[in-house]
N, C-alpha and C positions, 0 to 999 in steps of 0.2 A: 201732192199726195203720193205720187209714185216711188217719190226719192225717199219720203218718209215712212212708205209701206216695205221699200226695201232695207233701210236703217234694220228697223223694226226684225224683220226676219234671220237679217245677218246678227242682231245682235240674241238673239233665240239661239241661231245653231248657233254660234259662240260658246253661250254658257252650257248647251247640252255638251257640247264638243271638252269642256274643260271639268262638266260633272264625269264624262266616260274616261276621260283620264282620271280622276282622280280615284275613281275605281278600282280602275288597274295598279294604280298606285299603293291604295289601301289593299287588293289581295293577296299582293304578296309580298308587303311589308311584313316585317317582324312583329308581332303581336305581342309584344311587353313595353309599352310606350300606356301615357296618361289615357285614364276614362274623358269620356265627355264631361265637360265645367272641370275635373281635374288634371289640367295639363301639366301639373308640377310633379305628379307621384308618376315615380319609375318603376314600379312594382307591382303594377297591373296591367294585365296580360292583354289588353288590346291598345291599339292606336287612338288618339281622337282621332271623332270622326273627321274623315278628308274632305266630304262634301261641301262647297260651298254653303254659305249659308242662307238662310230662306230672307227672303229680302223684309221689307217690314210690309205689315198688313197692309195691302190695296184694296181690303174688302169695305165697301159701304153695305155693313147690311139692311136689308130691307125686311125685316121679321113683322108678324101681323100683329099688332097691340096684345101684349100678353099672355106672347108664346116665344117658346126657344126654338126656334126651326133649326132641322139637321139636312146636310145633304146626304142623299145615299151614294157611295161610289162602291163600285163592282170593278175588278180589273178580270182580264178576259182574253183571252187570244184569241186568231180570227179560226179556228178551227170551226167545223159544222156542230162538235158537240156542245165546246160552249155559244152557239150562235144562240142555237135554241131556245137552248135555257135562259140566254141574256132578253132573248126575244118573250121568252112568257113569263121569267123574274119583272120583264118592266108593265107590261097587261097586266098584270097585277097592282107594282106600284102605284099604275094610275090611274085605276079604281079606287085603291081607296085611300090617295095623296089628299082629301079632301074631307073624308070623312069626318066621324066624331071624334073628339081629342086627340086628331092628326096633328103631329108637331113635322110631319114628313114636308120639307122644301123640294129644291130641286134632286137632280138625277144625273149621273156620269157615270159610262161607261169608260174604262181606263184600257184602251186594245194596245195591248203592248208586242205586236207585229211588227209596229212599227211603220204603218203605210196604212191609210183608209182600206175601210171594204164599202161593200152597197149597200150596207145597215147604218150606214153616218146620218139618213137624214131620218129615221124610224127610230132609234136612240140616241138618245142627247150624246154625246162620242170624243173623248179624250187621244187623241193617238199618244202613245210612248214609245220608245225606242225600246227595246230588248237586252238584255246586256250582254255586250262583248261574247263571241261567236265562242263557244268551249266553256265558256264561267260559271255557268248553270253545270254543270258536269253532269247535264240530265236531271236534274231536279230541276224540270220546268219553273216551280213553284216561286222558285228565286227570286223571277220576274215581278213580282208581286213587291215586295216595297220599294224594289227598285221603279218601278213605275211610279206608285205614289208618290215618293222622292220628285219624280219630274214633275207629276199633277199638281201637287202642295206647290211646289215654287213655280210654273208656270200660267195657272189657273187662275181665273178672278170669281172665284168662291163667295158667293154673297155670303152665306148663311153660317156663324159659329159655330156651331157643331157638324159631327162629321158619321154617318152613321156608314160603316165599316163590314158587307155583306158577301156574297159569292153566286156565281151565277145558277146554283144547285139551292137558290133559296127561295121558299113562294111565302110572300105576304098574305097572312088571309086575317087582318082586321087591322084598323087606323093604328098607327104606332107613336106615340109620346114619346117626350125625349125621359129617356128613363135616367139621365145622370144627373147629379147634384154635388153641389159644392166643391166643384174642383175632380172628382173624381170620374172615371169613366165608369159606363154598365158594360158588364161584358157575361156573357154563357160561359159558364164553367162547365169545364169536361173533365169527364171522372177518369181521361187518361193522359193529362196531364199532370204530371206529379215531381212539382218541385224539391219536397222532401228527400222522396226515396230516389234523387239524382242527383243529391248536394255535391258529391266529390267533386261530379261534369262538369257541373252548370258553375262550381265556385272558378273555373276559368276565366271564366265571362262574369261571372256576379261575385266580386270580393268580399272576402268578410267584413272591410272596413264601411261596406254599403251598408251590411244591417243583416237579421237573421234572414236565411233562405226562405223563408215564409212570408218575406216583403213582394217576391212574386207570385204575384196571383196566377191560378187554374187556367190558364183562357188563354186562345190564341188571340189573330186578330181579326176574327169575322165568328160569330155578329159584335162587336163593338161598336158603342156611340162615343164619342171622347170630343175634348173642343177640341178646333184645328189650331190652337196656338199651339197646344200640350200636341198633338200629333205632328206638327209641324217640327218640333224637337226629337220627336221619338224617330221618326220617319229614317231620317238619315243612319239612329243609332240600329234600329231591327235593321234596317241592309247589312249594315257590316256586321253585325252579331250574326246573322242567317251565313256570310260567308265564311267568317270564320271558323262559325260550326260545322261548316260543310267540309273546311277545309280541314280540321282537327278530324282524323279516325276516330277517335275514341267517341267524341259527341255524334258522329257522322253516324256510327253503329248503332249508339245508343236511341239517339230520338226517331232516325228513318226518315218515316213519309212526313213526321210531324216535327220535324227540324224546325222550320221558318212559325211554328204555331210558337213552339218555346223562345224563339228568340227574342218574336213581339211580344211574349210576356217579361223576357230580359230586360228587352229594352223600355219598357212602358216604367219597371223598377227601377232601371238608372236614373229616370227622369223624375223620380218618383210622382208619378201620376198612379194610385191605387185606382181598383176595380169596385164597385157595386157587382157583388157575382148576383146575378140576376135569372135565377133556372127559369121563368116564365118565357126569355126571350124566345126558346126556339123547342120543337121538338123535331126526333129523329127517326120516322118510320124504320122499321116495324115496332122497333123496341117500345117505341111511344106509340101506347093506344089511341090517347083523348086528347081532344085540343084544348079545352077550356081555356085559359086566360092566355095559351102562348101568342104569338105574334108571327112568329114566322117555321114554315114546314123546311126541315134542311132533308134532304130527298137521297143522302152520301150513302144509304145502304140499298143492297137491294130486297124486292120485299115478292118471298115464294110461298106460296100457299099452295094446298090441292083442294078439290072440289067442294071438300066437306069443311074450309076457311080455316083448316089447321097452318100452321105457319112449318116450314119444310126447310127454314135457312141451313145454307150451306149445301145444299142438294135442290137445281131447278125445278121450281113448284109445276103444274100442272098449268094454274096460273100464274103469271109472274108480270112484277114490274120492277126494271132495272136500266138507271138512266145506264149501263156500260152497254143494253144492247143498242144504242145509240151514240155510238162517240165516229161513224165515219158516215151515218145517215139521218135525216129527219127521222124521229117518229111519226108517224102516222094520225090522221084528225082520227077521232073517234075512239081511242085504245079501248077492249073491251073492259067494263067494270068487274073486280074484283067478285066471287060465290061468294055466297049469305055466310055470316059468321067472322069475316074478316072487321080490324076494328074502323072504327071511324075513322083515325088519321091516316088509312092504307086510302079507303073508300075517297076521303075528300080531296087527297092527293091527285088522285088518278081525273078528279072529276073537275077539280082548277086546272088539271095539263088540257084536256080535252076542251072547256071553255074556252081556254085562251088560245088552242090552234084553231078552233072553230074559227074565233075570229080576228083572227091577224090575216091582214093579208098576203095573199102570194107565201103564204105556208109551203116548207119544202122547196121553193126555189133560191 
């Protein structure tokens, strides 16, 4: 067993060791080499992808008679701001992984720190490696398919589908797999706009792929997609995310939401279309009412005064703002929102407070 448990590890850093080269390989190659599936055309503007390739399905799933179970992964650094959130994102999931027309399976944390923290046995917990020190050129965010990247080819994934989230996400009712036929569900964002950045994005997306309208709105969280179809894309949004990071022009154009465009780039090369699905998520403040969504994304902050007028852009009297929390726990108890503010501020504040209430050892 000992010789075999050590096999077993050498041959793990191995292939991380030769995905991290191939990295470095693909960033600063020249980027007019074949798309992925087309290796023979010299006149598109990226590489195939370098990544090794994802080995063949090890998964035996175990789904319950008559359901499409998804797993949820969340990638995550070990920072205290995302602790939190990973810590009441999963009090959540596992309330209500069981509920009515739960298609919800398992649960991974993807900490791409790259070394365990003390939360490995209170979240199911993926460690991934980081990429190469300077790469990210400060867009943390990078991290993110590149992680996946490692999770997809070293994980043993029961479950075919893959439901694709953020630690700034709170479930508040059972979730169904919302994809069909081949295609992913994904939240369309009304500031994603493939059209009106056809010149950029045709560096990465050729004409000969199809009109710019084959990319769909949506980054890649909330997405459910099956793991075969993300198993391909996976490799293709890393290097579409570098590249654009690496091109000025796209680098100015998209910003913070660079790596959201790419995983819509790349879901298009592979062509895996989207079910745009607006019920998946709402966004405080903007969104008042929950009704049919599924999940609260919490990315704004939400300022009111006394009299539950909203005051964005100038700190409310009251206020709730995951950034005054990115170097401290919040607090059990946060006080609830003045009369007048809407429902999706109110049940916000009132699932954070549930769930610090009762995790244990809060704040350590």
């Amino acid at each position: 067993m000992g010789c075999g448990n050590s096999f077993y590890v050498l041959l793990i850093t191995f292939s991380v060791a030769l995905i991290t080269y191939n990295i470095l390989i693909s960033a600063n190659a020249p980027l007019k080499q074949g798309f992925p599936g087309n290796p023979s055309s010299s006149s598109t503007p990226f590489s195939v992808d370098p990544i090794i390739k994802m080995p063949i399905d090890r998964s035996n799933p175990t789904s319950k008679k008559g359901k499409r179970l998804f797993h949820t992964a969340v990638t995550a650094s070990d920072s205290v701001y995302n602790t939190w959130q990973c810590r009441v994102m999963y009090y959540w999931f596992k309330k209500f992984k069981d509920g009515p027309n739960s298609e919800m399976g398992g649960f991974t944390r993807i900490l791409h720190s790259g070394k365990p923290d003390k939360f490995m046995q209170e979240i199911p917990t993926f460690v991934a490696q980081p990429l190469p020190a300077g790469m990210d050129q400060g867009y943390i965010v990078l991290n993110r398919p590149w992680a996946f990247v490692q999770w997809l080819q070293q994980a043993d994934i029961k479950e075919d589908y893959i439901l694709m989230a953020e630690p700034d996400h709170i479930i508040v009712k059972p979730i169904p797999n919302l994809s069909r036929d081949g295609l992913g569900a994904a939240f369309p964002f009304f500031y994603i706009e493939p059209k009106k950045y056809e010149s950029t994005l045709r560096k990465f997306f050729p004409e000969e792929k199809g009109p710019i309208t084959n990319i769909d709105p949506i980054g890649n969280s909330p997405v459910i997609v099956g793991k075969e179809s993300l198993k391909k894309i996976a490799p293709t949004w890393m290097n579409v995310s570098l590249a654009m990071k690496k091109d000025p022009e796209a680098d100015k154009t998209f910003g913070w939401v660079l790596e959201m465009y790419a995983y819509a780039v790349a879901s298009a090369l592979h062509d895996v279309g989207n079910i745009l699905y607006k019920d998946f998520m709402i966004q405080p403040p903007w969104d008042t009412e929950i009704g049919k969504k599924v999940i609260i994304h919490y990315t704004y902050g939400c300022d009111y005064d006394m009299q539950g007028k909203l005051t964005y852009g100038k700190i409310g009297e009251w206020r709730f703002d995951k950034r005054s929390y990115d170097r401290k726990w919040p607090p059990r108890n946060l006080p609830l929102p003045p009369p007048g503010v809407p429902e999706s501020v109110v049940t916000l504040v009132k699932m954070v407070n549930e769930a610090t209430a009762n995790i244990p050892n809060w704040g350590s």
